[in-house]
N, C-alpha and C positions, 0 to 999 in steps of 0.2 A: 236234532232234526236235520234231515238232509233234503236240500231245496235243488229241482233240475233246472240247469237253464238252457233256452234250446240254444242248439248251435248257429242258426242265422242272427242271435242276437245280437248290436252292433256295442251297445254298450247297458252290459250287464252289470247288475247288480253283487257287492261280493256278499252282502249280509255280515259282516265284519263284527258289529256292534251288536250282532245276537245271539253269537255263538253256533251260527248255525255251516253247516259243511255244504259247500256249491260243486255240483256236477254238471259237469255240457253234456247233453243232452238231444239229441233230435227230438223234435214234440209235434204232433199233427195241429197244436191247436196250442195257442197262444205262446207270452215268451219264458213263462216257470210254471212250473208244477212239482208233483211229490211221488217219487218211484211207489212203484206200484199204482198209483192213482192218475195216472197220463191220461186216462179216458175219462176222468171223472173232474179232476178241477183243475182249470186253466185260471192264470192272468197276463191281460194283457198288456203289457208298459208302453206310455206313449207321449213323447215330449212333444208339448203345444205345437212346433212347425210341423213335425210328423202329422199330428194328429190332423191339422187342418190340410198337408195335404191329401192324405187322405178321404178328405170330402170331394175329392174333386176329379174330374175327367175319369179315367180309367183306375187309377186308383181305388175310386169308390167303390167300382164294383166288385173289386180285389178284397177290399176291407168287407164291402159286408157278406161275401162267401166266408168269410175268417170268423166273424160275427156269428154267420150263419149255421156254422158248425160247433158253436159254442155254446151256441142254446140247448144244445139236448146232455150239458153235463152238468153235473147236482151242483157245482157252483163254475160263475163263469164271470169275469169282470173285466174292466177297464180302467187301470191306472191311469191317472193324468199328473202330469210331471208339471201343471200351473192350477190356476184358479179360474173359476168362472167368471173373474172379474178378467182375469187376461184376456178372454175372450171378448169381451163383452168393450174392454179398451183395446181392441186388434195388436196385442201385442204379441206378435210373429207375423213372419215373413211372407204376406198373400194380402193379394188384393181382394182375397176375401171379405166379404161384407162381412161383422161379426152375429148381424141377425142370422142372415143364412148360416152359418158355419152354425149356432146354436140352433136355429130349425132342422141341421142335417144330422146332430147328434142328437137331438129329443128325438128322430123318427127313427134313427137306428136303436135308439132305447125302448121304444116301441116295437116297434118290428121283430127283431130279435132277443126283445125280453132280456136285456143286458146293462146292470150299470154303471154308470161311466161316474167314477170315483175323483173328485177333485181334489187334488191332494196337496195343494201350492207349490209344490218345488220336488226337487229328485230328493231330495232326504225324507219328505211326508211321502213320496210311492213307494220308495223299500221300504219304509217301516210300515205303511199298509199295506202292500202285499204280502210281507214277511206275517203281517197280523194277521190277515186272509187265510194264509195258508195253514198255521199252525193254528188256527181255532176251527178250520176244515179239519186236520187231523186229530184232533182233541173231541171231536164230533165222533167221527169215524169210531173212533178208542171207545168212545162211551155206546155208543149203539153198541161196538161188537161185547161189551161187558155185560151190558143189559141184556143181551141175547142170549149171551151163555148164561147168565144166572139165572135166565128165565128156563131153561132148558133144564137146570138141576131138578 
């Protein structure tokens, strides 16, 4: 499996432990996806301080146009590089309230039909995203088999 990662990603994942081959990438719409499929499934990687700021000031409305264009592909998510607990014990860099911060990601979850995947730490989001994506493409494979045998 060949996995793209876009080129503004600052710190990508190599996929190392899955055998799988990383390409940079330009991507309209989150930080990997799977050639040929750019239009169809994103993920989005995001380490707890990223992610809270993002909730915030100008930011926010950055992320949820990013959001916003990610709802109309057949799969679309958000990796999180901690736990709901980190949040919930403000553990990152912001005077963020931890309610607010989790009121501002349950309404983007809402809003844009997207979910935000708690993953504990940066080794649980590569290996869910990398799980994402190859069970996206393991999909893809069987619809198009089912279709052509339907077609016989």
């Amino acid at each position: 499996m060949k996995v793209l990662v876009d080129t503004r990603e600052q710190a990508p994942y190599d996929f190392d432990k899955y055998g799988t081959t990383v390409e940079v990438a330009p991507l309209a719409v989150g930080d990997y996806s799977l050639p040929g499929f750019q239009d169809r499934v994103a993920i989005e990687r995001k380490a707890l301080d990223d992610l809270i700021g993002c909730l915030m000031g100008g930011n926010r409305e950055r992320f949820g146009r990013e959001l916003s264009k990610g709802r109309h592909y057949d799969f679309f998510a958000v990796v999180v590089e901690a736990s709901l607990e980190d949040v919930r014990l403000a553990r990152y860099r912001s005077e963020m309230k931890p309610h607010s911060a989790l009121q501002s990601i349950i309404s983007f979850m809402v809003r844009y039909r997207v979910p935000f995947i708690w993953c504990g730490n940066r080794a649980g989001a590569e290996y869910v995203t990398y799980s994402l994506l190859s069970k996206f493409l393991r999909e893809i494979e069987e619809r198009y088999k089912q279709a052509t045998k339907a077609k016989e």
